[in-house]
Backbone bond lengths (Angstrom), bond angles and torsions (degrees), N, CA, C in turn:
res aa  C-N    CA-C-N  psi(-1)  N-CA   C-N-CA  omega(-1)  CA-C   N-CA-C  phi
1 X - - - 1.439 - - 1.521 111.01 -
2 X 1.285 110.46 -29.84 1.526 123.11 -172.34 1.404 114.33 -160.60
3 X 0.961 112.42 172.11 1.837 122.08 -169.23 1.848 103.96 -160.59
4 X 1.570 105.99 102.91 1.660 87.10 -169.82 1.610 95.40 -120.83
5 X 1.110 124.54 165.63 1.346 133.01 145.16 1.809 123.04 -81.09
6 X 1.095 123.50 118.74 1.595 106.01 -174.26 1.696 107.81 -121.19
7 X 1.281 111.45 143.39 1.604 123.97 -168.71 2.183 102.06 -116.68
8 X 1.599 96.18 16.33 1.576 76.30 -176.98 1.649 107.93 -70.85
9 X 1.066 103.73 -160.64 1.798 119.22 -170.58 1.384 102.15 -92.61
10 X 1.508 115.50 -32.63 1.187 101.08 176.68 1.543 129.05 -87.28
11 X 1.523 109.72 -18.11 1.367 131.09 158.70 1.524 119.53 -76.75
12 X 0.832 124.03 -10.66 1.723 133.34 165.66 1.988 115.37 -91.28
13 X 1.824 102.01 -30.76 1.336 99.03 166.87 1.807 98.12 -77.84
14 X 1.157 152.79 -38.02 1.044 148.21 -150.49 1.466 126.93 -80.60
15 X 1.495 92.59 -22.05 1.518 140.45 173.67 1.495 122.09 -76.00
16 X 0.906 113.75 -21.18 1.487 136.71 -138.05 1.488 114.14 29.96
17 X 1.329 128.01 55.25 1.352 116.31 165.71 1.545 107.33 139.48
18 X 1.603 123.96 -48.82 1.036 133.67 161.46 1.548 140.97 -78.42
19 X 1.237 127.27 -155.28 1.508 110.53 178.25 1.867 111.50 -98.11
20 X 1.120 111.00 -178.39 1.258 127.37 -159.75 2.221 76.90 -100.11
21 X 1.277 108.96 165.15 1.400 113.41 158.37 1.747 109.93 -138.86
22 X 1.044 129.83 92.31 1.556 139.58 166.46 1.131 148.00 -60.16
23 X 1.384 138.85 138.19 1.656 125.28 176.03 1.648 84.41 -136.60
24 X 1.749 99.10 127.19 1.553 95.45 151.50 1.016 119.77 -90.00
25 X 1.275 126.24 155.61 1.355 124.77 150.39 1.763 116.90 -127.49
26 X 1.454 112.57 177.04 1.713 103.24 -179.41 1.729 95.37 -95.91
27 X 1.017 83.68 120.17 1.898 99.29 156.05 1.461 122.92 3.39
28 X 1.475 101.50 -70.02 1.694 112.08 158.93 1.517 130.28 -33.13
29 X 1.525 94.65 -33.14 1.599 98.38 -158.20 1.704 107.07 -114.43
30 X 1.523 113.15 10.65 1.614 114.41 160.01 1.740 113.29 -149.85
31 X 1.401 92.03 160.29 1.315 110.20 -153.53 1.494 101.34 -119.71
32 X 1.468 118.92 151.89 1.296 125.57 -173.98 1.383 121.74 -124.19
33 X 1.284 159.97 88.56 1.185 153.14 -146.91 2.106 99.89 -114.90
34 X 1.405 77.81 133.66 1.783 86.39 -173.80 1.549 127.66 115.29
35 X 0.968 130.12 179.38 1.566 134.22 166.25 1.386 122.75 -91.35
36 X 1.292 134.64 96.14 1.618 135.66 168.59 1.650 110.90 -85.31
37 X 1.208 96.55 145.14 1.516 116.60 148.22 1.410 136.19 -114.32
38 X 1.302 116.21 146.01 1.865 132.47 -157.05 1.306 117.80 -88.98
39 X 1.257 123.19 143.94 1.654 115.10 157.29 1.576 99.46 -145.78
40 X 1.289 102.23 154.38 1.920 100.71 -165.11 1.567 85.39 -133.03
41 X 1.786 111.02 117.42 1.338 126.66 163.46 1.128 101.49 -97.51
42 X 1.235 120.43 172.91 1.738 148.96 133.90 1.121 116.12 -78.39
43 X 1.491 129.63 105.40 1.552 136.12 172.10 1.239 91.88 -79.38
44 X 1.607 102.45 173.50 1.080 159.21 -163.70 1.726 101.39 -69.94
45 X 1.372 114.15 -53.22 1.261 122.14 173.71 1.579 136.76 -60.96
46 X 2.085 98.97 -12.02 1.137 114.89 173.65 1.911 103.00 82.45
47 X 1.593 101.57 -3.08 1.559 88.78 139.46 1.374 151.17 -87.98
48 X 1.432 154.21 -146.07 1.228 149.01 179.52 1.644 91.77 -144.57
49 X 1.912 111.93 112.56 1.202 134.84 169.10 1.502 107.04 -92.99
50 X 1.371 101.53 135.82 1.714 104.66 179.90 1.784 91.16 -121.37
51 X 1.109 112.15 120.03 1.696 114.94 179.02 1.289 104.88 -104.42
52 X 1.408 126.61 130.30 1.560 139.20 171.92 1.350 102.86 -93.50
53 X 1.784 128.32 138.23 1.009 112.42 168.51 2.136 99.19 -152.83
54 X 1.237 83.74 -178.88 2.169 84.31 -175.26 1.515 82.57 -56.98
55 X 1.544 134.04 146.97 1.326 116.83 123.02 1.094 120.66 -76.24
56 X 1.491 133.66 13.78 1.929 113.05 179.45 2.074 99.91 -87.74
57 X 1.614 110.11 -35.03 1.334 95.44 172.92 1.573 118.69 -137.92
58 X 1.163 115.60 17.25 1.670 140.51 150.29 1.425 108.94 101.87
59 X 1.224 120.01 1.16 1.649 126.01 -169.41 1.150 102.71 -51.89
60 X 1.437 118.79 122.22 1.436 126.66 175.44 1.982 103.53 -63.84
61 X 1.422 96.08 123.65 2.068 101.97 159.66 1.496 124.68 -95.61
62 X 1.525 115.71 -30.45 1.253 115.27 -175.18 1.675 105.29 175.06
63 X 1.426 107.16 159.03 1.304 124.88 -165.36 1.788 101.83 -132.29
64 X 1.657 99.64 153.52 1.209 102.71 167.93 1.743 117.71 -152.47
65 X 1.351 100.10 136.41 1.955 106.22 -170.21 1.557 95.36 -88.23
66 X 1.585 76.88 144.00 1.729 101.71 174.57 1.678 113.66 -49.72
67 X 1.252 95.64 -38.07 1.575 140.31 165.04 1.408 118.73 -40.24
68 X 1.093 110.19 -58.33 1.568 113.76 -178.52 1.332 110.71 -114.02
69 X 1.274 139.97 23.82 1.796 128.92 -139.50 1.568 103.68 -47.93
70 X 1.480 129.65 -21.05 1.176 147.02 -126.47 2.154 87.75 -101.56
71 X 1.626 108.99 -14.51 1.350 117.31 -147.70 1.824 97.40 -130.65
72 X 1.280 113.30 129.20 1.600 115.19 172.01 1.319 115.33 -96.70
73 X 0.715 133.76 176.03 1.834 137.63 178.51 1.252 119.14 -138.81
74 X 1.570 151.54 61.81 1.203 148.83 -102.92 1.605 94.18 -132.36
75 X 1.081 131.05 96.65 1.605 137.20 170.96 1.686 97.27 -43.31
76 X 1.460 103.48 116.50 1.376 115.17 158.30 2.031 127.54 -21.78
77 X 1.008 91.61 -42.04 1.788 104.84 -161.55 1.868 87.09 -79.27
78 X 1.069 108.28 -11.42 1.914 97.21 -163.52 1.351 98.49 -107.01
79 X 1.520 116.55 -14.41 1.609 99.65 170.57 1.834 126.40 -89.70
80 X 0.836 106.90 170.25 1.484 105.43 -167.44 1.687 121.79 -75.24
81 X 1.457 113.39 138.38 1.616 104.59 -137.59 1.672 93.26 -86.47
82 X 1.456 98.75 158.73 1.277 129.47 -166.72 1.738 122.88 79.72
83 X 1.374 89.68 50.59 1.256 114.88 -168.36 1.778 98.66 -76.03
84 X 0.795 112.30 -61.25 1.560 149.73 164.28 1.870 94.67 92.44
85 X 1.637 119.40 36.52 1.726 104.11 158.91 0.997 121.61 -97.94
86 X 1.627 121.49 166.23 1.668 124.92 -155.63 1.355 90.10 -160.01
87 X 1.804 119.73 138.78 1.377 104.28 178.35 1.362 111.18 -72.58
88 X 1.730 104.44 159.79 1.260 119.71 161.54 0.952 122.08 -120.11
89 X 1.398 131.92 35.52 1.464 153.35 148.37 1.549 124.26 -144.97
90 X 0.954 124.93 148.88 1.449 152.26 -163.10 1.728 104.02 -122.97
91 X 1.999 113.48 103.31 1.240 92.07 -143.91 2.095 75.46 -119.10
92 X 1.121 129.99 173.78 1.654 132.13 175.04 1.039 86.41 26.41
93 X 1.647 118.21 95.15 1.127 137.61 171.40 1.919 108.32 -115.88
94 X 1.411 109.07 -0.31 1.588 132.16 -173.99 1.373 98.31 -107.58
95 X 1.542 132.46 10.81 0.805 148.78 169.69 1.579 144.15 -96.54
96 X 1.799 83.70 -37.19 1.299 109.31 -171.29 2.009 108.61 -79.54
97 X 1.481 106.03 141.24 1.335 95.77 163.22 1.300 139.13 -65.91
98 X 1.475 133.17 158.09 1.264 147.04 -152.07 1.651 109.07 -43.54
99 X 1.520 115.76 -62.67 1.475 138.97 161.28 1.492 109.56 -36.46
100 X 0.953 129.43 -60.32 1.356 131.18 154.34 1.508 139.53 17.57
101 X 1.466 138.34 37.03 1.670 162.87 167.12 1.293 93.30 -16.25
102 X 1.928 115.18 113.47 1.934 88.71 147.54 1.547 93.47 -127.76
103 X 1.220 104.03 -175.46 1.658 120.66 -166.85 1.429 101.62 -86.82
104 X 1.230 117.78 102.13 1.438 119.75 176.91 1.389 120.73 -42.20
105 X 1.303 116.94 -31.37 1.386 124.46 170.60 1.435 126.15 -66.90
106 X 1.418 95.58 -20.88 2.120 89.15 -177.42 1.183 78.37 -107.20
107 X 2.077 87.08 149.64 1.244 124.61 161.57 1.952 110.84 -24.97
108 X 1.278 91.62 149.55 1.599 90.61 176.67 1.758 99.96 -136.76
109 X 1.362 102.82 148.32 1.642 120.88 170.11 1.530 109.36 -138.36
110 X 1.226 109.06 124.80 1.875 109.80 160.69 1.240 120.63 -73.00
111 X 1.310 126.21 -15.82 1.256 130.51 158.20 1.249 146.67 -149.26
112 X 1.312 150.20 -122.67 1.709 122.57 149.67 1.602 113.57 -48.40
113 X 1.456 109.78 133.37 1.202 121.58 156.19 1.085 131.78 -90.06
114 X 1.722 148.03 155.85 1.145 139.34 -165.09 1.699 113.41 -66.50
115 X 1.252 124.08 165.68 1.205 135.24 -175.33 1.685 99.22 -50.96
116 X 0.901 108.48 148.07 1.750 98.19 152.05 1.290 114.16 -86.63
117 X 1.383 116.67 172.04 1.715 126.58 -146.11 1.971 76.76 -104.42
118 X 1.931 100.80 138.06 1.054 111.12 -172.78 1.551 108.74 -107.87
119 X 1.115 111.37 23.75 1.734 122.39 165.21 1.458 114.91 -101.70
């Protein structure tokens, strides 16, 4: 549905330093094979993020907003390769530190961006 780059604080601690890279998709339309474990923050947006990740070595797979439950958030590196997605937005970009490069070409947001369109 979407493909974002994200610069919040909590995606830059998760990162160690840099941005998070994302694909949503709707619920319906991906599948998970294996055992995850949860942790439920408070973003930035004043929603409630529940992050799934391996517990054997913590790699984050995907996230979900209180906000969207209907919507996954799947870190690039955890889906299976030859995916061929790349963000096309650059999202809490008022976030990001000084050093900080984005691609002049993708969309840009300083902070939450709108839902993506669910058609």
């Amino acid at each position: 549905m979407a493909t974002r780059q994200c610069w919040c604080r909590q995606c830059q601690q998760l990162a160690a330093g840099g941005p998070t890279n994302n694909a949503i998709f709707k619920v319906e339309d991906a599948s998970i094979e294996g055992r995850l474990g949860s942790s439920t923050w408070n973003s930035a947006s004043g929603n409630t993020l529940t992050f799934h990740f391996c517990p054997n070595c913590g790699t984050q797979i995907y996230a979900q907003s209180s906000a969207r439950p209907h919507l996954m958030t799947f870190r690039l590196g955890a889906l299976d390769a030859g995916h061929g997605l790349r963000p096309d937005a650059v999202i809490w970009t008022e976030d990001a530190p000084d050093w900080a490069i984005f691609d002049a070409a993708l969309e840009s947001w300083p902070r939450q961006p709108p839902p993506p369109p669910t058609a």
